[in-house]
VMD Tcl script that builds the backbone (N, CA, C; Angstrom):
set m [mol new atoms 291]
animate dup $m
set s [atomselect $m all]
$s set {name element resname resid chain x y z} {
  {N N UNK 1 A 91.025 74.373 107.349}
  {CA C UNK 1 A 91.484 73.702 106.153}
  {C C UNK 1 A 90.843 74.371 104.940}
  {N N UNK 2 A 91.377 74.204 103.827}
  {CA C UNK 2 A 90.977 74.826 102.636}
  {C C UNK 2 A 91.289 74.040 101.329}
  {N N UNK 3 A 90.559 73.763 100.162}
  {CA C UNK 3 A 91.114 73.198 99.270}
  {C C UNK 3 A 91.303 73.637 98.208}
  {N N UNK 4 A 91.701 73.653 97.179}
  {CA C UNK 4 A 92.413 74.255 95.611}
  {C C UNK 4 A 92.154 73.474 94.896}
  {N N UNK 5 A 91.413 73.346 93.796}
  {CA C UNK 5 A 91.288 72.858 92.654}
  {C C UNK 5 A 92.359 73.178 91.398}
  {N N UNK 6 A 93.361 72.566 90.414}
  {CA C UNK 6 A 93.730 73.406 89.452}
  {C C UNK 6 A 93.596 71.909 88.441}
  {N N UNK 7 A 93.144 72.714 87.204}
  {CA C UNK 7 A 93.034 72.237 85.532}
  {C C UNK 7 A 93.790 72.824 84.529}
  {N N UNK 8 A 94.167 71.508 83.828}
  {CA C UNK 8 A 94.559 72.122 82.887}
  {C C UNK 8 A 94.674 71.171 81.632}
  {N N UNK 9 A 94.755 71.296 80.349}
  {CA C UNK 9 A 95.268 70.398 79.922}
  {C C UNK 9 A 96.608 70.656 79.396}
  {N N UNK 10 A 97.209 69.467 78.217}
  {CA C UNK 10 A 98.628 69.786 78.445}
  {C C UNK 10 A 98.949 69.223 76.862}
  {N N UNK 11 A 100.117 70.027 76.183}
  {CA C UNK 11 A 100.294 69.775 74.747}
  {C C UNK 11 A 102.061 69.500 74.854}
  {N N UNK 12 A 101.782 67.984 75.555}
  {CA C UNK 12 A 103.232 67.337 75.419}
  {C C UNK 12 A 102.879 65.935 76.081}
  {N N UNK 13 A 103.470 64.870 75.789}
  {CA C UNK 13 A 102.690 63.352 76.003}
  {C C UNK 13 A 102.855 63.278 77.817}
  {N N UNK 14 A 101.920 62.433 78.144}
  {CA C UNK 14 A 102.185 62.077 79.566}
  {C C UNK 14 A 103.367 61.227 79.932}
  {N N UNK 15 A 103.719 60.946 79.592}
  {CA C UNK 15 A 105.356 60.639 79.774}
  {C C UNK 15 A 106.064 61.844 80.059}
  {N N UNK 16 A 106.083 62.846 79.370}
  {CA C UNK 16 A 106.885 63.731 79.437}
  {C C UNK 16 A 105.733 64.908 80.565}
  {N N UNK 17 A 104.482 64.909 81.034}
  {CA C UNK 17 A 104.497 65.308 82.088}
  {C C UNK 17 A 104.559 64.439 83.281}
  {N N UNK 18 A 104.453 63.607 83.254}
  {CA C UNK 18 A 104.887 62.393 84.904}
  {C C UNK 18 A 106.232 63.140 84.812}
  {N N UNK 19 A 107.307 62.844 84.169}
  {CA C UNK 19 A 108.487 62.994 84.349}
  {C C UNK 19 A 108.732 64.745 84.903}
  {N N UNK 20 A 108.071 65.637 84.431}
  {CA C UNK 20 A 108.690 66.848 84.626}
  {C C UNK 20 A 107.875 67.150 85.987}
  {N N UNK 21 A 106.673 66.451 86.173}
  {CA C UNK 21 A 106.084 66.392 87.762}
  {C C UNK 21 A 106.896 66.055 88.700}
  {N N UNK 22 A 107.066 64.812 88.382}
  {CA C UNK 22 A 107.775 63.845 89.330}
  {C C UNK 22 A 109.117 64.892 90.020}
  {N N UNK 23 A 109.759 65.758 88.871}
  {CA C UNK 23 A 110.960 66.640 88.940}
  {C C UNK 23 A 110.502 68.156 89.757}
  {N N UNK 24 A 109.198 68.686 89.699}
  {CA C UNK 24 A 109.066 69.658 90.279}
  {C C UNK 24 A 108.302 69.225 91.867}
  {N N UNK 25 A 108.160 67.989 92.003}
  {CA C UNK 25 A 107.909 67.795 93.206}
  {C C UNK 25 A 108.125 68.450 94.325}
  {N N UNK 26 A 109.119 67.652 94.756}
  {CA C UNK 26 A 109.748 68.651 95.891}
  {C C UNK 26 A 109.693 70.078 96.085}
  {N N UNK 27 A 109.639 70.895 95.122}
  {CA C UNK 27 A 109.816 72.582 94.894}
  {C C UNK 27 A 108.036 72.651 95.905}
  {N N UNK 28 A 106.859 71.511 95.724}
  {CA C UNK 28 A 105.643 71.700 96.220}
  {C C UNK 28 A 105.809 71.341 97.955}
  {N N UNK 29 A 106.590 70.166 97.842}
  {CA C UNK 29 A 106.896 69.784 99.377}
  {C C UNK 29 A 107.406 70.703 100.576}
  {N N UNK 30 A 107.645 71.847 100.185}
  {CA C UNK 30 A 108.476 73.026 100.970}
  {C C UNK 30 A 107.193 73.854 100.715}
  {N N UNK 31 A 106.210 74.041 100.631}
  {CA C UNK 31 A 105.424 75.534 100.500}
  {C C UNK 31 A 104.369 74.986 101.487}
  {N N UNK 32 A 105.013 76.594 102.796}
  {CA C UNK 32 A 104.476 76.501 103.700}
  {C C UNK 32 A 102.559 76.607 103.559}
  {N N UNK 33 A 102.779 76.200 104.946}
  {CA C UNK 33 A 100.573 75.422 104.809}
  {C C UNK 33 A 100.406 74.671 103.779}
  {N N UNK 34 A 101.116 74.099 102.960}
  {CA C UNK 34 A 100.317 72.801 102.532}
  {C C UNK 34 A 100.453 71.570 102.867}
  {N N UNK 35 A 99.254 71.154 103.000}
  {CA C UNK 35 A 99.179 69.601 103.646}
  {C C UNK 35 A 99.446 68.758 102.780}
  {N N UNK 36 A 99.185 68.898 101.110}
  {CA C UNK 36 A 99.322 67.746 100.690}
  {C C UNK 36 A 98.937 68.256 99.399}
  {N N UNK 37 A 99.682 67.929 98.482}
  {CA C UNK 37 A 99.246 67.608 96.821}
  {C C UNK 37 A 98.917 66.311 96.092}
  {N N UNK 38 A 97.449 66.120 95.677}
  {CA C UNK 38 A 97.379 65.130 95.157}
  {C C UNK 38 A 97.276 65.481 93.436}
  {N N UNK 39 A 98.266 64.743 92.701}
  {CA C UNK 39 A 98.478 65.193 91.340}
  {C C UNK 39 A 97.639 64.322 90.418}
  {N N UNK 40 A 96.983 65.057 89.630}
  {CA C UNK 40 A 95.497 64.356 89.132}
  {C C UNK 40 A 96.158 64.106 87.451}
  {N N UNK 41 A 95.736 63.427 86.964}
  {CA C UNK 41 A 95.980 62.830 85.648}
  {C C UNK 41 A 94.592 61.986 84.672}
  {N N UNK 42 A 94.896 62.323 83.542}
  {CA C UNK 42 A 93.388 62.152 83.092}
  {C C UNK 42 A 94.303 61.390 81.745}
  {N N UNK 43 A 94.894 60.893 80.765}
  {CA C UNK 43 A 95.764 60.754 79.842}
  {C C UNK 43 A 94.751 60.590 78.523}
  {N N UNK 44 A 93.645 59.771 78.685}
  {CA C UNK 44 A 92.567 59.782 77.518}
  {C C UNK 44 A 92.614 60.967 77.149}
  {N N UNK 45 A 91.818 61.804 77.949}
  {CA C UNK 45 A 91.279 63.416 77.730}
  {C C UNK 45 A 92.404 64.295 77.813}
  {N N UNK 46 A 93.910 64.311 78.181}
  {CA C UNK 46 A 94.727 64.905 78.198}
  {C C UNK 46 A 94.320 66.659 79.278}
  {N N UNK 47 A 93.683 65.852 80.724}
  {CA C UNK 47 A 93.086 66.932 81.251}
  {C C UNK 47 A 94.490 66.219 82.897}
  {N N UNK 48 A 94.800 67.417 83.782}
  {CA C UNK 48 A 95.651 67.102 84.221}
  {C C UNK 48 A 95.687 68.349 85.662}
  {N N UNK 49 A 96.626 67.885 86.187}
  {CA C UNK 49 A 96.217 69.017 87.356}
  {C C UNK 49 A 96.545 68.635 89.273}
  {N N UNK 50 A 96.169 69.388 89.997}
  {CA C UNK 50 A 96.279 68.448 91.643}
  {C C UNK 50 A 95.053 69.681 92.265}
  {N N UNK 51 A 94.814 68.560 93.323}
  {CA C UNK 51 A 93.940 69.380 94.721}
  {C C UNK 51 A 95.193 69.462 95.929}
  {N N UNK 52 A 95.109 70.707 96.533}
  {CA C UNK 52 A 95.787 71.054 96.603}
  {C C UNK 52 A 95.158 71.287 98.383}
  {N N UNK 53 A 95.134 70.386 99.355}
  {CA C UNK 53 A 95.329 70.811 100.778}
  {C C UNK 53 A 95.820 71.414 101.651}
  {N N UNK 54 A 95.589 72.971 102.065}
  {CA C UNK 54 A 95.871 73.855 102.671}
  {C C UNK 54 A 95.309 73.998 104.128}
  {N N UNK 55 A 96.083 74.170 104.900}
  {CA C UNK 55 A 96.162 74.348 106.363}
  {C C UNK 55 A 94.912 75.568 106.502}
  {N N UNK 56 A 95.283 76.660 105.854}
  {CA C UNK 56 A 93.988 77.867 105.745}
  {C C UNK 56 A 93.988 78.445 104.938}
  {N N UNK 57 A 92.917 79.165 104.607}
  {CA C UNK 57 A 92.800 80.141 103.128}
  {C C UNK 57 A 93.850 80.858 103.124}
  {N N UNK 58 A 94.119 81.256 104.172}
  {CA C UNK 58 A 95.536 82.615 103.685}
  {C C UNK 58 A 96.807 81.969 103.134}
  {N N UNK 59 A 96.907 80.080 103.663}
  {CA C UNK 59 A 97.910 79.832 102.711}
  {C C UNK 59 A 97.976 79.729 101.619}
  {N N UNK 60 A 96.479 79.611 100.938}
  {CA C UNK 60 A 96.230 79.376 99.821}
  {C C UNK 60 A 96.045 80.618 98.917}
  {N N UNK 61 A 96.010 82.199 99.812}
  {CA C UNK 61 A 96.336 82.813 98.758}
  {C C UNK 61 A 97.419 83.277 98.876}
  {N N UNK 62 A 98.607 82.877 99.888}
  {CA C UNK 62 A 99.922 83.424 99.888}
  {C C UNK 62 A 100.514 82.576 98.483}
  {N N UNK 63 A 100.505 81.173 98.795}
  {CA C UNK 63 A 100.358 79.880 97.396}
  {C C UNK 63 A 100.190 81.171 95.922}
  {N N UNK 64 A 98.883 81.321 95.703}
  {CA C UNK 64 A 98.621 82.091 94.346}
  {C C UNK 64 A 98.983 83.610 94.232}
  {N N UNK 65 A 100.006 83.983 95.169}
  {CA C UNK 65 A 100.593 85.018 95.348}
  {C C UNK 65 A 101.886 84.982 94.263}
  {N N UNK 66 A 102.477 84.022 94.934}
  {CA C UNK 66 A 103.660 83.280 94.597}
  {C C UNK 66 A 104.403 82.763 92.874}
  {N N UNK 67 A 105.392 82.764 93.086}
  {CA C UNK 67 A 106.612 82.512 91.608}
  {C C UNK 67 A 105.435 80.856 91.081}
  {N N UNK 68 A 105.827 79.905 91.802}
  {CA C UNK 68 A 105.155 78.492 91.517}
  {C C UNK 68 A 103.933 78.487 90.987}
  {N N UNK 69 A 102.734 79.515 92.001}
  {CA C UNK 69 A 101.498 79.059 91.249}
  {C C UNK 69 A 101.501 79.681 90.001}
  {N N UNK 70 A 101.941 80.994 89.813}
  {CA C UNK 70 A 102.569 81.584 88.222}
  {C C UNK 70 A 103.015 80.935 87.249}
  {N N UNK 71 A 104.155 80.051 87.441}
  {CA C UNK 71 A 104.586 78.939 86.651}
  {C C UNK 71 A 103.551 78.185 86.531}
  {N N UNK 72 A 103.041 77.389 87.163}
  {CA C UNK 72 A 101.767 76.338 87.062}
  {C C UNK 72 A 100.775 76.983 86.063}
  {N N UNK 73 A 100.055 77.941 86.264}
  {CA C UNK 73 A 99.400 79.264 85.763}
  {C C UNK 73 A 100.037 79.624 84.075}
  {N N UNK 74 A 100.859 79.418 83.978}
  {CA C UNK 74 A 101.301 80.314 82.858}
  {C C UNK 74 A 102.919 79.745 81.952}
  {N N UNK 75 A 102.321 78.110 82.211}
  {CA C UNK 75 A 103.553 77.277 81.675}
  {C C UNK 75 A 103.343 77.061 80.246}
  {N N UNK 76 A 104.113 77.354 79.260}
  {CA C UNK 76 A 103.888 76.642 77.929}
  {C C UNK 76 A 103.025 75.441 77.682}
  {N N UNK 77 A 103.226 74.290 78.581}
  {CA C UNK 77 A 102.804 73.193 78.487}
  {C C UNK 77 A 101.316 73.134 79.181}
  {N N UNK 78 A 100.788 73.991 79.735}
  {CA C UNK 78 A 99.299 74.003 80.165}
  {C C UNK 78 A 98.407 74.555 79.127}
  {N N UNK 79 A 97.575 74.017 78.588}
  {CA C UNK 79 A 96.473 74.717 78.104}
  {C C UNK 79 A 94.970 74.826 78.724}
  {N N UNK 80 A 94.819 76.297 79.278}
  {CA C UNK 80 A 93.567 76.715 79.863}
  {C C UNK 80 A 93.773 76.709 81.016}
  {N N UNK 81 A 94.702 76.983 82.242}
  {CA C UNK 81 A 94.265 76.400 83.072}
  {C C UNK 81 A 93.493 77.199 84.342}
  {N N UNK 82 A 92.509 76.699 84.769}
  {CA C UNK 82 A 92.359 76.899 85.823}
  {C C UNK 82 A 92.240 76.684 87.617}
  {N N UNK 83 A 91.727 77.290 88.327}
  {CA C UNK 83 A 92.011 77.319 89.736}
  {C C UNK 83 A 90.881 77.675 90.400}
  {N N UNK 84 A 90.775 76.660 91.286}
  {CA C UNK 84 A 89.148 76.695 92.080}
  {C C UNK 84 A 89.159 76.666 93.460}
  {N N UNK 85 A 89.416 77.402 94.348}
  {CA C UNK 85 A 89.422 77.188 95.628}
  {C C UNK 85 A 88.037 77.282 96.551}
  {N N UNK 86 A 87.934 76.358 97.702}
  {CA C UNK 86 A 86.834 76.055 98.453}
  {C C UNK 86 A 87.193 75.626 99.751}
  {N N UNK 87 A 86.260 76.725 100.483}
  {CA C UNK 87 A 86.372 75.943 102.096}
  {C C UNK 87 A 85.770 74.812 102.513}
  {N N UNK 88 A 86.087 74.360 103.690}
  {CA C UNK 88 A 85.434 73.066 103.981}
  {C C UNK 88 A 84.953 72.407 105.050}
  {N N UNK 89 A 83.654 72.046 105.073}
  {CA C UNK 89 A 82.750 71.926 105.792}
  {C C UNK 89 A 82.953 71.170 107.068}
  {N N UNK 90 A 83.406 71.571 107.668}
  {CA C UNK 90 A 84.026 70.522 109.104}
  {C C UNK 90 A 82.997 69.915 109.901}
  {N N UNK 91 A 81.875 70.265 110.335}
  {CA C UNK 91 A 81.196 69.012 110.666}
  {C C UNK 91 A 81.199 67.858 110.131}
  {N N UNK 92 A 80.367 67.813 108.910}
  {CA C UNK 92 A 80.529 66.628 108.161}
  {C C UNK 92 A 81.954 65.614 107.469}
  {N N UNK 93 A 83.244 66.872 107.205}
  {CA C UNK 93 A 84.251 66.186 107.267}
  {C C UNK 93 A 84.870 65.252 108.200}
  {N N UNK 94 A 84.274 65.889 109.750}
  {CA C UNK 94 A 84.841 65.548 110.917}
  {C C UNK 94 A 84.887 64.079 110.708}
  {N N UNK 95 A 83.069 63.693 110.301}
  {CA C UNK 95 A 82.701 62.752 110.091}
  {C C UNK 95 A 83.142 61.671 109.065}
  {N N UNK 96 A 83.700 61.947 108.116}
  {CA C UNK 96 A 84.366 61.382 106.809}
  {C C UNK 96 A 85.479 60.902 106.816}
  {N N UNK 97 A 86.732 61.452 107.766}
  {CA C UNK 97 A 87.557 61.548 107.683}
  {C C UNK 97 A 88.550 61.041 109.061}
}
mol reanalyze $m
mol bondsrecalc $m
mol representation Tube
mol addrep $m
């Protein structure tokens, strides 16, 4: 397993990113090795983003290979963003989880 961090903030109201999330959904639901996107929202601080659960690192850099993480990466509506990936500690997850 592997996880992805991405930040960003965003210069258009949260209304109008829920809505254009909510719309690129699915396009995330099809990209092979991922387990799961959880889409993070901050609306005070206008800080915004998902962790991003990957089956293994190589999906995660086939993922930042890719058209999507580019878009995500390099959308008008992101400001700054970045991307943090980390492996993960399976003993203790074993335990957590």
């Amino acid at each position: 397993m592997h996880i992805q961090v991405i930040n960003f903030g965003i210069n258009v109201s949260h209304d109008d990113f829920l809505s254009g999330a909510t719309e690129l959904a699915p396009n995330f639901a099809s990209i092979p090795g991922l387990v799961s996107k959880h889409w993070l929202g901050d609306e005070e601080n206008k800080v915004y983003g998902g962790v991003y659960i990957w089956e293994s690192k190589e999906h995660c850099e086939a993922y930042k290979a890719g058209e999507i993480f580019s878009m995500v990466m390099n959308s008008e509506n992101h400001v700054n963003p970045t991307s943090k990936d980390f492996g993960v500690l399976e003993a203790p997850t074993n335990i957590t989880t």
